[in-house]
C-alpha positions in Angstrom: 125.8 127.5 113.0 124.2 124.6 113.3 120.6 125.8 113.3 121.5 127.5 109.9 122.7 124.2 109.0 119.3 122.6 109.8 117.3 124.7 108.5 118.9 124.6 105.0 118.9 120.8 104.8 115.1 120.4 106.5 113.3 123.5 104.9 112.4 124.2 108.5 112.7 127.4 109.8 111.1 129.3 112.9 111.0 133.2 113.7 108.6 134.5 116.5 106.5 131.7 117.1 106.1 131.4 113.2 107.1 128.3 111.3 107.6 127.6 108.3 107.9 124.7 105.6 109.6 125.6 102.6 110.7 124.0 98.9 112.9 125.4 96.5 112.5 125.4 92.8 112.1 122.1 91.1 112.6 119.6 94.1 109.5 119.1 96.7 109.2 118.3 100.2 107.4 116.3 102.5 106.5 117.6 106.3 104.4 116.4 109.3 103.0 118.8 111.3 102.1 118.6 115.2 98.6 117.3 114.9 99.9 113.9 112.5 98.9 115.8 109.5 101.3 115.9 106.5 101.8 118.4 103.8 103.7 117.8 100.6 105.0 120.7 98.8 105.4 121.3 95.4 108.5 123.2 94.3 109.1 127.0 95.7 106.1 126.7 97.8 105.4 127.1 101.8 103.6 126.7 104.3 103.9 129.1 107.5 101.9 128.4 110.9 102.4 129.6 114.6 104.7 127.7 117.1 101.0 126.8 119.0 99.3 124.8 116.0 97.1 121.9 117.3 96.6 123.8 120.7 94.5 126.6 119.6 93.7 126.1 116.4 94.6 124.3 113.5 95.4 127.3 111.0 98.2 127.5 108.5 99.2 129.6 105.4 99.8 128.4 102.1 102.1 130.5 99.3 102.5 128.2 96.0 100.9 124.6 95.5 100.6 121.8 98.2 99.1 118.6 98.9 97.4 118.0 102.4 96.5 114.9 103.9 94.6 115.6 107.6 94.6 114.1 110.3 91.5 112.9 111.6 90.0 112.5 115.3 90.7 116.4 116.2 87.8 118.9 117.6 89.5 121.5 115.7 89.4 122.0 111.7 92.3 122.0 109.7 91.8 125.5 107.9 94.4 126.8 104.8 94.5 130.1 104.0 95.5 131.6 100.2 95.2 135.2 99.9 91.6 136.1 100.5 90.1 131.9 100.2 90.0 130.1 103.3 89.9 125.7 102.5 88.5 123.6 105.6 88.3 120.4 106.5 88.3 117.9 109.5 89.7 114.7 108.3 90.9 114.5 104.0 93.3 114.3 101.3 92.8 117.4 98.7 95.5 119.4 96.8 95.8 123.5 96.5 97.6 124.9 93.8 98.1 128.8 94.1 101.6 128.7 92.3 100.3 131.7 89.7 99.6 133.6 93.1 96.7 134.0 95.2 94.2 135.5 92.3 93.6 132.2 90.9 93.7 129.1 93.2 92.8 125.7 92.5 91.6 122.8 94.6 91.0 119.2 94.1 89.7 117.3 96.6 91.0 113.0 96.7 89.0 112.2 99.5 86.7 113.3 102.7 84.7 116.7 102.2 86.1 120.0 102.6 84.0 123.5 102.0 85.6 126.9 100.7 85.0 130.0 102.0 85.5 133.2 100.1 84.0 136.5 102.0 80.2 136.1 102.4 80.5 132.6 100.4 80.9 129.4 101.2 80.8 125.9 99.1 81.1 122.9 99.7 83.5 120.1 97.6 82.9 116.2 97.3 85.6 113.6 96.4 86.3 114.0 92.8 85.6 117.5 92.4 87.8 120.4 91.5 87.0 124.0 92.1 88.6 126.8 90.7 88.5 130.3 92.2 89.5 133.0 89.6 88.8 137.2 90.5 85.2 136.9 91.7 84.4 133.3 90.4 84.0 130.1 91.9 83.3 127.1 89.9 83.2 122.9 90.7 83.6 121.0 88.5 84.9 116.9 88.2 87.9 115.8 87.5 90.4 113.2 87.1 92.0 114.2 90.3 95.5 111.5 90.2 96.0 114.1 87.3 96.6 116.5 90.0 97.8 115.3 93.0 99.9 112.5 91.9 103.3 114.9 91.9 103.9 114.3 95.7 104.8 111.1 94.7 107.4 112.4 92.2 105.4 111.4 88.6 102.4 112.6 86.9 99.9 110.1 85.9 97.1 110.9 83.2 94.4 109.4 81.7 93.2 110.4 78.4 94.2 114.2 79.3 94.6 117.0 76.6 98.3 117.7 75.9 97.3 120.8 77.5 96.6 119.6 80.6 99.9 118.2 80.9 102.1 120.8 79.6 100.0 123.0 83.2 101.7 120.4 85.6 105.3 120.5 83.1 105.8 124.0 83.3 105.1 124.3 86.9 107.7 121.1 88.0 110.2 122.2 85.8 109.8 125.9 85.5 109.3 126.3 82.0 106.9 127.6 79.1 104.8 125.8 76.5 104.2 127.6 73.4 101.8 125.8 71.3 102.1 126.2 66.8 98.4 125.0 66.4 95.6 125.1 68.7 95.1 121.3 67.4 98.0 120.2 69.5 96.7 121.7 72.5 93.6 119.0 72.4 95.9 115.6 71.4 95.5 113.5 74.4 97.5 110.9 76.1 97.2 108.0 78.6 100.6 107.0 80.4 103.0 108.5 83.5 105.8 110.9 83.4 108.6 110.7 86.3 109.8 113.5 87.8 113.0 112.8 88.0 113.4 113.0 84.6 114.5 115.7 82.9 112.0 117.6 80.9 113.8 116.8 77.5 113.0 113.4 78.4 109.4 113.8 79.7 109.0 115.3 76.3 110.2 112.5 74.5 108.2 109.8 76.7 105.3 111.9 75.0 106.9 112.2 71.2 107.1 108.3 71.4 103.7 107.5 72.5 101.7 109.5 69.5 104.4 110.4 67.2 
């Protein structure tokens, strides 16, 4: 009973030498694995790895979006897997977002170097870039990347983004849909930082009063 217990209030749970991290829908949660890295997970998202992490390898599985910041100092990478896209890295910050599912995952990489690897391909990401990996496409890009991975720290903070932009992050904290009346609306852009413990009524109005 108490296990059950634990596990319900943690997010922890362990089955066969598999563990796993788990968030449920609109709340996130913060975990430190074995090796000193952390993980922050976005809402209904996980992370499932095997009882001997850091001794072997340093391997884990990622279903929905999270935020990873590695430890550095180990021999061994630190290796994410999404469907059919392997991330690696030895020591860095960088955010993965797979919460439409493994066909289209996104990475954006705060700091250090990680590379991608997708079949036969393999790319390489510097701080500041974003790539995006959709059916047989991988492209890089920069971006503003607080934009992206500042929701482990319960806001979203934006700099002259699109109203687009925003309304991406919105409808993945809160678990809702945008439907925009002119494609003008989708380009009006805003400087300023939502906090997620509003509700999204209120994040809406934080934007109403800030253009009107």
């Amino acid at each position: 009973v108490f296990g059950i217990w634990y596990s319900g209030k943690t997010g922890i749970f362990q089955d066969d030498g598999e563990i796993v991290f788990a968030s449920v829908r609109g709340q996130s949660l913060m975990a430190t694995l074995p090796d000193g890295s952390q993980v922050w997970l976005n809402g209904q998202s996980a992370v499932t790895f095997h009882s001997s992490y850091g001794l072997r390898n340093r391997e884990l599985t990622l279903k929905g979006e999270g935020f990873f910041k590695v430890a550095s100092g180990q021999p061994r990478p630190f290796v994410v897997h999404v469907g059919d896209v392997t991330v690696a890295a030895l020591g860095t910050g960088f955010n993965i977002d797979a919460a439409g599912g493994p066909e289209r995952v996104i990475v954006t990489l705060e700091s250090g170097e990680i590379y991608i690897e997708r079949g036969n391909q393999r790319r390489y990401l510097k701080e500041g870039q974003q790539a995006v990996i959709h059916e047989k496409c991988l492209t890089i890009s920069e971006v503003d990347t607080e934009l992206f991975t500042s929701w482990r720290s319960g806001k979203i903070v934006f700099k002259n983004e699109t109203l687009r932009n925003i309304t991406i992050q919105l409808e993945k904290l809160y678990d809702v849909e945008f439907v925009f009346e002119t494609n003008q609306l989708r380009d009006y852009r805003y400087r300023g930082t939502l906090y997620l413990d509003h509700t999204v009524l209120k994040a809406l109005e934080m934007l109403e009063i800030s253009t009107g």
